[in-house]
Backbone as CSV, one residue per row, in Angstrom:
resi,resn,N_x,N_y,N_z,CA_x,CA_y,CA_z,C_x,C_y,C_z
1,UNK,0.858,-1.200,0.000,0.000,0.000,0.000,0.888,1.243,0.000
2,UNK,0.332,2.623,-0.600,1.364,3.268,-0.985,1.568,4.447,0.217
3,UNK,2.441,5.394,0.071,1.948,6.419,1.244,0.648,7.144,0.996
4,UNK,0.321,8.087,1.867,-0.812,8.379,2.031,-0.817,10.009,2.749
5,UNK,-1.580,10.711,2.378,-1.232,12.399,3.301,-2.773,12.341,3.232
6,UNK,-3.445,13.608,4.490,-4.241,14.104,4.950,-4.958,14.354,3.483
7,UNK,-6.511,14.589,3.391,-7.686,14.867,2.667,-8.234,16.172,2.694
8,UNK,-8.449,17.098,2.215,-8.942,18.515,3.222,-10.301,18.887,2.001
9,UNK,-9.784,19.742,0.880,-10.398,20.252,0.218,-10.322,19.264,-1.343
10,UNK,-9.162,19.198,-1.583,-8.489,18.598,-2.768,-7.555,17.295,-2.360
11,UNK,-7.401,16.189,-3.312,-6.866,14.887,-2.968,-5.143,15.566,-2.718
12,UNK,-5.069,15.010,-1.432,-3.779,15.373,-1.388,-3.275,16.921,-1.202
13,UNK,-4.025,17.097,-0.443,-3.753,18.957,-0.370,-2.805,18.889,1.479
14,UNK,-3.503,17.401,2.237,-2.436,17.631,3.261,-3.214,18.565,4.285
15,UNK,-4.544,18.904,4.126,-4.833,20.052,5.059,-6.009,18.674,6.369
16,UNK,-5.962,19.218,7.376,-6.102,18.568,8.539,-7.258,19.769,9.558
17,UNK,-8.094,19.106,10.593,-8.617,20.043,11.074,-8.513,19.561,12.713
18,UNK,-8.065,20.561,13.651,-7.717,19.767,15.106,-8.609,20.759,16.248
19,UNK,-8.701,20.400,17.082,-9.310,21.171,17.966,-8.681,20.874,19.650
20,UNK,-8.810,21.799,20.534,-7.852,21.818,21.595,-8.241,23.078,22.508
21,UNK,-8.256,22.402,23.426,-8.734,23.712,24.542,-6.748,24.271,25.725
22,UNK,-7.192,25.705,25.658,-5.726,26.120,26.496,-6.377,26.838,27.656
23,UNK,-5.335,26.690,28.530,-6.144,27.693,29.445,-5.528,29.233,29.349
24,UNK,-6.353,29.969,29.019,-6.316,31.632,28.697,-7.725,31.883,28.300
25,UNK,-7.850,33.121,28.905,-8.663,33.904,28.389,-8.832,34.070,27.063
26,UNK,-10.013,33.953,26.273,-10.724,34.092,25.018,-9.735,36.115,24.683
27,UNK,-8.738,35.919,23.763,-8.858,37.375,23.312,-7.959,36.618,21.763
28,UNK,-7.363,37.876,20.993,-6.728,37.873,19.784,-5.354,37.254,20.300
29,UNK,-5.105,37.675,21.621,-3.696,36.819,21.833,-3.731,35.547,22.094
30,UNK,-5.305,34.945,22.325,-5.519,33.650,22.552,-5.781,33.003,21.596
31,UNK,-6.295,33.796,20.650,-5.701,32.866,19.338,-4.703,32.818,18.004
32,UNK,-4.181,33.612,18.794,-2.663,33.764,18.309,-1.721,32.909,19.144
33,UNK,-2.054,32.403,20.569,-1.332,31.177,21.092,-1.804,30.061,20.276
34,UNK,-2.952,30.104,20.293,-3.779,28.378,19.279,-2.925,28.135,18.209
35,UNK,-2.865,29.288,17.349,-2.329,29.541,16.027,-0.408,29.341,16.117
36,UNK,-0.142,29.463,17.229,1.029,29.121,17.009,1.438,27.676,17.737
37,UNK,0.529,26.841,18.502,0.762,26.216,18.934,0.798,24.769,17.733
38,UNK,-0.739,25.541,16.697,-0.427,24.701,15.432,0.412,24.592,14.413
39,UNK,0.921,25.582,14.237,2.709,26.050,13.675,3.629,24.697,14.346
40,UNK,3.971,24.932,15.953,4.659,24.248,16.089,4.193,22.333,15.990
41,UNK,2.633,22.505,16.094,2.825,21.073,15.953,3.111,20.769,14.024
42,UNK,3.104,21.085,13.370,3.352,20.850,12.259,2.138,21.529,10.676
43,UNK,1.665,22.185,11.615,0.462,22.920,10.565,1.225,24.213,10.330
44,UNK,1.040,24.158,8.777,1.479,25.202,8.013,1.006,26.024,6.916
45,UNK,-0.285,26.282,6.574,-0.596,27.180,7.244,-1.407,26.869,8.332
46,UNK,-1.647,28.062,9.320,-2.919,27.041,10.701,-3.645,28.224,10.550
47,UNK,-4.773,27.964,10.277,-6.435,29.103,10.258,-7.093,28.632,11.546
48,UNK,-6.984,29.628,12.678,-8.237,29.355,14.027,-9.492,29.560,13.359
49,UNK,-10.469,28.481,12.627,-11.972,28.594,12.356,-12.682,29.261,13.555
50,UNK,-12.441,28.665,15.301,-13.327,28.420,15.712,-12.957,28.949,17.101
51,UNK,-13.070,29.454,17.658,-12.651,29.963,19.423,-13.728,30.452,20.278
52,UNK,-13.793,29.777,21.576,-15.233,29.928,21.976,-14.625,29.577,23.687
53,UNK,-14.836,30.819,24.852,-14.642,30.804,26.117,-15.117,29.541,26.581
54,UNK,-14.324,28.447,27.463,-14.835,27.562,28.369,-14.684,27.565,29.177
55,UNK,-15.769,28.809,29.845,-15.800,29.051,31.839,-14.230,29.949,31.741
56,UNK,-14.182,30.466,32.618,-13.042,31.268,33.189,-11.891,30.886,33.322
57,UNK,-11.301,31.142,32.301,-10.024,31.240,31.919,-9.463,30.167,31.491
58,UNK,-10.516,29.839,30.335,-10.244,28.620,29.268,-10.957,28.866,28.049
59,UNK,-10.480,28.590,26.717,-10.508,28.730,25.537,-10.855,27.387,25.032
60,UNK,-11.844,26.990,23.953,-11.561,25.843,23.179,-11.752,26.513,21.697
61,UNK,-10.493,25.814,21.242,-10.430,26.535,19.606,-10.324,25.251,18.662
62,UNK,-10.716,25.053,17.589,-10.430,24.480,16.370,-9.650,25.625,14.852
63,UNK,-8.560,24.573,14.909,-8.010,25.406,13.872,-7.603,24.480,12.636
64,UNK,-7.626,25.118,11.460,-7.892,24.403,10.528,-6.048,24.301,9.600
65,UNK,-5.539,24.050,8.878,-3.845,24.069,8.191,-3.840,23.072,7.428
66,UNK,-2.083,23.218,7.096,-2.209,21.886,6.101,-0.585,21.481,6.982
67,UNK,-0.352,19.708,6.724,0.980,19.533,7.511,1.260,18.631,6.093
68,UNK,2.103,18.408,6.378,3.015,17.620,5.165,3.579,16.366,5.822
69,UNK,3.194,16.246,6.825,3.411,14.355,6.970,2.689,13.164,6.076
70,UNK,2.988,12.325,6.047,3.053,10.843,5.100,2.325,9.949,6.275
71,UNK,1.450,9.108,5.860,1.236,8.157,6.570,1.079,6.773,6.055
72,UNK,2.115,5.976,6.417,2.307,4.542,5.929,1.537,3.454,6.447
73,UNK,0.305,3.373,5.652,-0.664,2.042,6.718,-0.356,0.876,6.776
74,UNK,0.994,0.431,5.937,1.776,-0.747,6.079,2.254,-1.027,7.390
75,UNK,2.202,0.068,8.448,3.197,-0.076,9.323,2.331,-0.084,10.172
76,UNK,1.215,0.039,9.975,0.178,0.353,10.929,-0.723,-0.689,11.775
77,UNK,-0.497,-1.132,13.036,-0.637,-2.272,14.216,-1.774,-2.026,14.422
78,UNK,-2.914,-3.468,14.487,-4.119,-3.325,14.739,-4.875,-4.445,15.299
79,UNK,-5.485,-5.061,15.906,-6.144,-5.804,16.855,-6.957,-6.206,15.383
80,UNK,-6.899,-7.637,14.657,-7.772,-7.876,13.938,-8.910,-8.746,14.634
81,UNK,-9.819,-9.082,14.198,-11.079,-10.071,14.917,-10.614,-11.859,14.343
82,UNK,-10.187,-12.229,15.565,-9.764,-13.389,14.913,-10.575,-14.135,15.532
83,UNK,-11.866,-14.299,15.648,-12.988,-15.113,16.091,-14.790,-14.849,15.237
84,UNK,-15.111,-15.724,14.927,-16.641,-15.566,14.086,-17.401,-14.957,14.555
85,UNK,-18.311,-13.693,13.608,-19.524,-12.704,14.364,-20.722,-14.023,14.369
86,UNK,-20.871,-14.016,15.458,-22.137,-14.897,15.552,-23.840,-14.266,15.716
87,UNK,-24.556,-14.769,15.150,-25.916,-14.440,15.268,-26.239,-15.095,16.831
88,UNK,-27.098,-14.001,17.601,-27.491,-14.709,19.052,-27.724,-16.322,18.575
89,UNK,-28.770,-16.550,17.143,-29.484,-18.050,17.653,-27.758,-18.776,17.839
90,UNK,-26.977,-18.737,16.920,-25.487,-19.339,16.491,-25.469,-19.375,18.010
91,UNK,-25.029,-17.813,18.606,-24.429,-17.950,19.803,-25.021,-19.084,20.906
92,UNK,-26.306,-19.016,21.183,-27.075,-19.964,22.430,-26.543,-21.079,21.856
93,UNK,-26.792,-21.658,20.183,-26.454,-22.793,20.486,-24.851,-23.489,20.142
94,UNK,-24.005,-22.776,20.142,-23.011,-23.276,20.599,-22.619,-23.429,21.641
95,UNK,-23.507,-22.172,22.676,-23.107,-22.558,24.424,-23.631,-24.174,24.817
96,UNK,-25.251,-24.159,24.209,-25.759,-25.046,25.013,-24.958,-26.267,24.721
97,UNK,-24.191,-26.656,23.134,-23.807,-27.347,22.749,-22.419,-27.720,23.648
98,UNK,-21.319,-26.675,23.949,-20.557,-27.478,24.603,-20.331,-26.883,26.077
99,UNK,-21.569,-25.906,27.073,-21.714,-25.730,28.349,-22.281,-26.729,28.866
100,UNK,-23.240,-26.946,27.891,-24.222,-27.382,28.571,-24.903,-27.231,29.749
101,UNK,-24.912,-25.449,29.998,-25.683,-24.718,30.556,-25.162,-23.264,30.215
102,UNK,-25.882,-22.560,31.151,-26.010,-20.885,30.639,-24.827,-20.681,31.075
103,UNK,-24.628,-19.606,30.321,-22.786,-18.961,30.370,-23.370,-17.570,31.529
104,UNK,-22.197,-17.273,32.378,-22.517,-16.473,33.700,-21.851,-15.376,33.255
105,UNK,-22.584,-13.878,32.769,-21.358,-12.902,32.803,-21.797,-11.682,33.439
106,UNK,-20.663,-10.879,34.240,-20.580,-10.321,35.503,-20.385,-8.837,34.473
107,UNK,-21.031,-8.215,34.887,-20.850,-6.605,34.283,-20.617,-5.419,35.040
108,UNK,-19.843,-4.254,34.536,-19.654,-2.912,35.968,-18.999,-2.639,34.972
109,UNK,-19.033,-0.349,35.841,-18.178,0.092,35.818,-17.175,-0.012,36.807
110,UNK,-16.144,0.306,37.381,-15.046,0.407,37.991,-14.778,1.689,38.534
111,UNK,-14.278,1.560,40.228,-13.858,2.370,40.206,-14.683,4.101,40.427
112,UNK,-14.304,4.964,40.168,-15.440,6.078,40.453,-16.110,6.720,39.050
113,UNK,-15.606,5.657,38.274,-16.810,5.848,36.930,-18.651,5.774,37.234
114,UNK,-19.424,6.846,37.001,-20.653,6.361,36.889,-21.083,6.591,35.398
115,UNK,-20.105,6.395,34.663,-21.191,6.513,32.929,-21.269,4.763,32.824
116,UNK,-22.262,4.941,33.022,-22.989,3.280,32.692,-23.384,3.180,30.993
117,UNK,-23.555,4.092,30.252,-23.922,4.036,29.367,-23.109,3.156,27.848
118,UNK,-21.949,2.740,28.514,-20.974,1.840,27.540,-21.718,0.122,28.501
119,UNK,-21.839,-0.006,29.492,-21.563,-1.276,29.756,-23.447,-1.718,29.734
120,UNK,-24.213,-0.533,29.579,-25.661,-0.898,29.305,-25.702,-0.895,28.068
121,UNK,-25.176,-0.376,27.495,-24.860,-0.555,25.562,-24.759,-2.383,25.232
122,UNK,-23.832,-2.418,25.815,-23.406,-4.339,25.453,-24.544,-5.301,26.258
123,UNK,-24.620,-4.801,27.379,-25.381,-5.972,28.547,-26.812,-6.045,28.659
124,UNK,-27.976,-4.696,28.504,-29.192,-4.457,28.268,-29.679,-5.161,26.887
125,UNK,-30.897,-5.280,26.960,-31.949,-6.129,26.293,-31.779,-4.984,25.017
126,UNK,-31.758,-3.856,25.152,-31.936,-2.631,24.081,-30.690,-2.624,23.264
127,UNK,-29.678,-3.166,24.081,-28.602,-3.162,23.271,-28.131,-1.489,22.684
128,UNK,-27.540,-2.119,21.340,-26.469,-0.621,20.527,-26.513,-0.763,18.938
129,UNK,-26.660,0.087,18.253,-26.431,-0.085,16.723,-27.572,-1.222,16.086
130,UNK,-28.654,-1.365,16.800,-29.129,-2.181,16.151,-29.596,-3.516,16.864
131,UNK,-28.324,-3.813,17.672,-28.072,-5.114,17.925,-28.572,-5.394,19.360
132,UNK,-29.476,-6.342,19.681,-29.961,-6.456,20.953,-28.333,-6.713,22.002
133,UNK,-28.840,-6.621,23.369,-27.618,-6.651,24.141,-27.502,-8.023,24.556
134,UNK,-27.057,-8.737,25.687,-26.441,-10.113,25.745,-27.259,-10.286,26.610
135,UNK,-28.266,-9.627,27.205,-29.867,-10.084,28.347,-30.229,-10.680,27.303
136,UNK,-30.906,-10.696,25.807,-31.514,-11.144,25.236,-31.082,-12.357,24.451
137,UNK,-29.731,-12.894,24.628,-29.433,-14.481,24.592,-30.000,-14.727,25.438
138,UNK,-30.591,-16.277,25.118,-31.141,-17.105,25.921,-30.446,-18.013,26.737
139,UNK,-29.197,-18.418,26.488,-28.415,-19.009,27.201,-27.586,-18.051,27.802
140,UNK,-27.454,-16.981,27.889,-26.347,-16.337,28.759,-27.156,-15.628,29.992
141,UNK,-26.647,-16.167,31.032,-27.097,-14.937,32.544,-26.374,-14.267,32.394
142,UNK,-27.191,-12.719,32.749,-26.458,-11.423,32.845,-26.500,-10.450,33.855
143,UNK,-25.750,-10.215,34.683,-25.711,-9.510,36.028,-24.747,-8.158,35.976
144,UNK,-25.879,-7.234,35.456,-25.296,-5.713,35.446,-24.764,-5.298,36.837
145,UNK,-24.131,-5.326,37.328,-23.808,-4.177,38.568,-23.959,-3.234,38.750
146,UNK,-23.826,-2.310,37.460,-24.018,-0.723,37.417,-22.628,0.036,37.681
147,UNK,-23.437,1.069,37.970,-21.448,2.085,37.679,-21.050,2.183,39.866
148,UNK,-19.716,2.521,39.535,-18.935,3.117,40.595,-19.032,1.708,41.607
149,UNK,-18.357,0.162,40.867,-17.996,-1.052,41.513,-16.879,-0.805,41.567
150,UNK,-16.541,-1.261,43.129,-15.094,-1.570,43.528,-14.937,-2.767,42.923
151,UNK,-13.260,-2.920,42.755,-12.632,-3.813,42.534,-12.934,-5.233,43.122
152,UNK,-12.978,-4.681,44.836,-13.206,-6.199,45.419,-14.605,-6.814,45.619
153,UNK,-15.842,-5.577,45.234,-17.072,-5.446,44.826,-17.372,-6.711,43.499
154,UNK,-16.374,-6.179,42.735,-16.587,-6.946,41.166,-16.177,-8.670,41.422
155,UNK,-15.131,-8.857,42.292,-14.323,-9.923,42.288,-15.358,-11.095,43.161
156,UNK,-16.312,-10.241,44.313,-16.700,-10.848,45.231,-18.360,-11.817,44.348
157,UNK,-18.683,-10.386,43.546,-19.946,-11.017,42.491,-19.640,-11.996,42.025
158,UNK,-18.466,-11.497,41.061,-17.425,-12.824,39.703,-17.657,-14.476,40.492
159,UNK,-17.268,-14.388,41.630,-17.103,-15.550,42.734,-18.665,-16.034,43.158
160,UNK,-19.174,-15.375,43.348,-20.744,-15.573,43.808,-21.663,-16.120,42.828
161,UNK,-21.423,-15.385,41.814,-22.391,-15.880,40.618,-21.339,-17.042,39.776
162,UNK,-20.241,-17.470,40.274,-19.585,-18.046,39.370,-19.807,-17.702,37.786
163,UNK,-18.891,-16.786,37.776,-18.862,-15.842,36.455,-18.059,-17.066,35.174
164,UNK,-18.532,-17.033,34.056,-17.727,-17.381,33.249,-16.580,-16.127,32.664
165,UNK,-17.215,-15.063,32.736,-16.498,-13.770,31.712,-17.007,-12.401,32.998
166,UNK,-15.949,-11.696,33.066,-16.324,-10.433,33.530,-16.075,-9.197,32.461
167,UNK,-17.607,-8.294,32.735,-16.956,-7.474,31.428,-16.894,-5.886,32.274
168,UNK,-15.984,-5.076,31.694,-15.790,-4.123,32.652,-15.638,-2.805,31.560
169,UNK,-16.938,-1.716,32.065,-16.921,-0.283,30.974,-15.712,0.402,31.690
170,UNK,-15.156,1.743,31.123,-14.327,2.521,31.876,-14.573,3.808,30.637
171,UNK,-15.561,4.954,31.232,-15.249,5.893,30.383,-14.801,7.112,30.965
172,UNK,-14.365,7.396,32.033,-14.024,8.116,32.935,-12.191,8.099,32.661
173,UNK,-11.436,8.609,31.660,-9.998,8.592,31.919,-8.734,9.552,32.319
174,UNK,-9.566,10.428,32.929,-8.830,11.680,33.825,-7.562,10.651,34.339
175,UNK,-6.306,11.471,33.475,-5.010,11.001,34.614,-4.963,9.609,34.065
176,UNK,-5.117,8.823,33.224,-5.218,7.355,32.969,-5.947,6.499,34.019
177,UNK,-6.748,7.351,34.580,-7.907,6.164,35.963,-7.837,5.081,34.619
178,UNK,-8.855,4.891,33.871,-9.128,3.577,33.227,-7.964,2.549,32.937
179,UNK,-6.579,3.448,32.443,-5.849,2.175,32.563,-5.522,1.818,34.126
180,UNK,-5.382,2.637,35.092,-5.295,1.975,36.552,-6.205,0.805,37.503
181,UNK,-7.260,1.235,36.566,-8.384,0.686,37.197,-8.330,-0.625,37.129
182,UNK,-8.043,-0.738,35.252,-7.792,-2.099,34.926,-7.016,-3.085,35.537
183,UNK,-5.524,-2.452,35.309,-4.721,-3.180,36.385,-5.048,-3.115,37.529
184,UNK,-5.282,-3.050,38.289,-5.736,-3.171,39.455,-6.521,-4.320,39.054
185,UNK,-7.745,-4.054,38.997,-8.638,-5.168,38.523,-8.097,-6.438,38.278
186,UNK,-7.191,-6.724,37.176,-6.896,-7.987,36.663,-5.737,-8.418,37.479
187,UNK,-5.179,-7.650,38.566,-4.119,-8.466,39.446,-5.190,-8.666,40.720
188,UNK,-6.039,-8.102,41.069,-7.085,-8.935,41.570,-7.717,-10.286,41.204
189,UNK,-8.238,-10.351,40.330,-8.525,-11.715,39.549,-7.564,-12.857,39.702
190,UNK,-6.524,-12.277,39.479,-5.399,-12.886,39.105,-4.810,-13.973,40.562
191,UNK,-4.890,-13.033,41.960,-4.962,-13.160,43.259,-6.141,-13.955,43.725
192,UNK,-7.059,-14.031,43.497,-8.391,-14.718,43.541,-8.618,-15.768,43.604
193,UNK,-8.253,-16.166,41.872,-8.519,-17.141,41.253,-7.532,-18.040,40.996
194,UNK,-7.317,-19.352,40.522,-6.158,-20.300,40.169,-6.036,-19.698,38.854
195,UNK,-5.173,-19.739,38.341,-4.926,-19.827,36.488,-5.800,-20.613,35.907
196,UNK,-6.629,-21.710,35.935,-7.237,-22.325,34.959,-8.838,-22.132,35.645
197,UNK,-9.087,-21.216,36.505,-10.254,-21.073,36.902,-11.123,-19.787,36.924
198,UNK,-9.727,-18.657,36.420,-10.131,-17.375,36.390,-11.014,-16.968,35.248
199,UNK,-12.075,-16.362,35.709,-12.961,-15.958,34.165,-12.320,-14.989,33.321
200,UNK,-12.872,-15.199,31.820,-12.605,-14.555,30.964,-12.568,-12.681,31.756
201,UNK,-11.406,-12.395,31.082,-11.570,-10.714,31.120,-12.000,-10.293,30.340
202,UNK,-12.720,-8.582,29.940,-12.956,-8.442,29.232,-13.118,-6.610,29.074
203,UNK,-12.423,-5.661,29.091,-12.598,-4.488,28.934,-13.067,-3.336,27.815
204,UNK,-13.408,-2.074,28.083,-14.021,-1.965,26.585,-14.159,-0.425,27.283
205,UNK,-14.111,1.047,26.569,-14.272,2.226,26.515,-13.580,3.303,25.488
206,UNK,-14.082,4.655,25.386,-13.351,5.080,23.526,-11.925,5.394,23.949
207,UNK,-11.533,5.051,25.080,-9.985,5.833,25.121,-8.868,4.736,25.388
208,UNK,-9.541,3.594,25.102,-8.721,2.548,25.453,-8.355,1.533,24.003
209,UNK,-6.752,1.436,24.176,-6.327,0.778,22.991,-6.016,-0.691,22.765
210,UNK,-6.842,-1.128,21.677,-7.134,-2.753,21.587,-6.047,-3.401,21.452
211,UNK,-4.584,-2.927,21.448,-3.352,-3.493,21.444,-2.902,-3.998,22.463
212,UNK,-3.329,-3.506,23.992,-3.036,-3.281,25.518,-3.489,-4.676,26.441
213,UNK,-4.224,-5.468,25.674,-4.544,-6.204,26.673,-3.863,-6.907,27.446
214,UNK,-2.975,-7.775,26.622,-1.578,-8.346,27.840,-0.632,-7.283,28.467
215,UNK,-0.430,-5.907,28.086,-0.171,-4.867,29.487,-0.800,-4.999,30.117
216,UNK,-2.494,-4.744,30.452,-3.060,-4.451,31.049,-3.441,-6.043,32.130
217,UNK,-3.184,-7.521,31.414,-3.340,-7.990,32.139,-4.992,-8.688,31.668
218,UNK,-5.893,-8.426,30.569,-6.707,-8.708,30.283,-7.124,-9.558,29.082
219,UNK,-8.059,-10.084,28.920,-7.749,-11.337,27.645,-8.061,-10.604,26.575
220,UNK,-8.990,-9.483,26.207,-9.672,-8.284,25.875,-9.711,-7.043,25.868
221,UNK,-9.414,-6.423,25.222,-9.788,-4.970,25.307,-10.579,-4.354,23.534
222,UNK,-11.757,-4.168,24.111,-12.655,-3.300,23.137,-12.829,-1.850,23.162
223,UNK,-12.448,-0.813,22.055,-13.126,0.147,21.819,-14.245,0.559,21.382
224,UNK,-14.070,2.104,21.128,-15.503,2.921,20.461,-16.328,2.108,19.323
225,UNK,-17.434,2.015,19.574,-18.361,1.767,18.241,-18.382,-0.011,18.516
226,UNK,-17.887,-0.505,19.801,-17.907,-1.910,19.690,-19.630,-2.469,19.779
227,UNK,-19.609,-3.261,19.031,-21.466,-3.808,19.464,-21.612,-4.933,20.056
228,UNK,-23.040,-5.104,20.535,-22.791,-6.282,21.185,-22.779,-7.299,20.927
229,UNK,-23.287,-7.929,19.646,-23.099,-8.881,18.649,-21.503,-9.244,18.952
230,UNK,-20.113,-8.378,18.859,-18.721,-8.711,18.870,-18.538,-8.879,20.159
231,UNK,-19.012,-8.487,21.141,-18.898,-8.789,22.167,-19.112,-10.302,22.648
232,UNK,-20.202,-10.937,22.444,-20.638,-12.139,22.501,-20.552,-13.199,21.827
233,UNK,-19.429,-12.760,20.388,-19.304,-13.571,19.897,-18.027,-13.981,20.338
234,UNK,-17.370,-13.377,20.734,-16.014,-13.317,21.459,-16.050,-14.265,22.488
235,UNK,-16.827,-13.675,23.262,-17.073,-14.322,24.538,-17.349,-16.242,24.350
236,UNK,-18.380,-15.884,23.833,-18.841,-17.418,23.166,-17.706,-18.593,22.548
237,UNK,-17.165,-17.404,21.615,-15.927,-18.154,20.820,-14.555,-18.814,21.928
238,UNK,-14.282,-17.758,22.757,-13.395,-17.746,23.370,-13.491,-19.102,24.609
239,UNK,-14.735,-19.024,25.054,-14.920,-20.042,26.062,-15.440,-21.468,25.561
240,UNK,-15.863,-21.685,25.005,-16.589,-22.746,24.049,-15.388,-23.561,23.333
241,UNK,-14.170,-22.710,23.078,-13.071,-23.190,22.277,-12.034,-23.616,23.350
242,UNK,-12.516,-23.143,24.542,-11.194,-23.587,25.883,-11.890,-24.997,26.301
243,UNK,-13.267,-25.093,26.244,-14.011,-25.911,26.636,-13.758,-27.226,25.728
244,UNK,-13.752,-27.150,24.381,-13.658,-28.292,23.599,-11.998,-28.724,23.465
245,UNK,-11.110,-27.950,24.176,-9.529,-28.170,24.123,-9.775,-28.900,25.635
């Protein structure tokens, strides 16, 4: 594949559009800092479109330029799906086929996250994009927790309900909380459980990168736009295939 530059107006014009909040007061010198801050990151020319006060003594600006970097997607590292999208009926019946009972999965946020709205996306009957959530398999139990679960909160459920899979939102990442959280989390598990008894991990939020999971200690890590269809097919795939080994 060949190189590749930014899209703007014209193929290959290289022009880019970024946005970024500083803290200063909204004036002409504040966006004359924006404007040079896009200079130095590599925009040449940099046009501030957009500057607009956020609360006292903060700016958010979008500015528009062109940079002259190359981008090589040959080189470019990516978490492919190396497991089948399954249709729910697919999914139930491959559980029932080699569980031979309902698959147990443990759900939360972590930590002092309360946006529930990623881990009710995957786990609710209403589901995301279309796709009903993993309440509406028939073979899978599903035990939402809700937001702002401790660690030893999550571990004590996982154990109680004898979890097959724990799945864990994190959209809260002030300071990297979400990657802390995680770790934390999965050296809990880890402490818990024997090695061949610990449930599936499974993490997922837009600021978290699907490359990370053995940093982090997790079998999984899902981003933005994930549905719950991939979620469960994963899950399904993943345990069903430890099961028949």
């Amino acid at each position: 594949m060949s190189l590749i530059r930014p899209y703007g107006d014209t193929t290959g014009d290289g022009m880019v559009q970024l946005s970024f909040t500083l803290p200063i007061e909204h004036s002409k010198v504040a966006e004359g800092a924006a404007a040079q801050l896009a200079n130095k990151m590599g925009m040449d020319p940099a046009l501030v479109v957009h500057a607009k006060p956020m609360g006292e003594g903060f700016t958010f600006f979008v500015v528009y330029g062109r940079v002259n970097h190359l981008v090589d997607p040959s080189t470019v590292e990516v978490v492919e799906r190396d497991y089948p999208l399954l249709t729910p009926k697919e999914a139930n019946a491959a559980i029932k086929r080699s569980m031979r009972r309902r698959l147990v999965v443990v759900g939360g946020c972590i930590g002092t996250d309360a946006h529930t709205v990623g881990i009710d996306a995957i786990l609710n009957i209403k589901g995301f994009a279309g796709e009903k959530g993993l309440e509406y398999y028939r073979e899978l139990k599903v035990v939402n927790l809700g937001a702002q679960v401790s660690v030893p909160q999550l571990v004590e459920a996982a154990r109680e309900e004898k979890a097959d899979a724990v799945l864990v939102s994190q959209v809260v990442t002030q300071r990297d909380a979400h990657l802390l959280n995680t770790r934390e989390m999965s050296a809990a598990f880890r402490e818990a459980y024997p090695a061949a008894k610990r449930p599936l991990l499974v993490v997922g939020g837009p600021r978290f990168d699907e490359t990370m999971a053995g940093e982090l200690g997790v079998d999984r890590v899902f981003s933005r736009g994930t549905t719950p269809g991939e979620v469960a097919s994963f899950i399904v795939h993943r345990l069903t295939q430890e099961k028949a080994s």
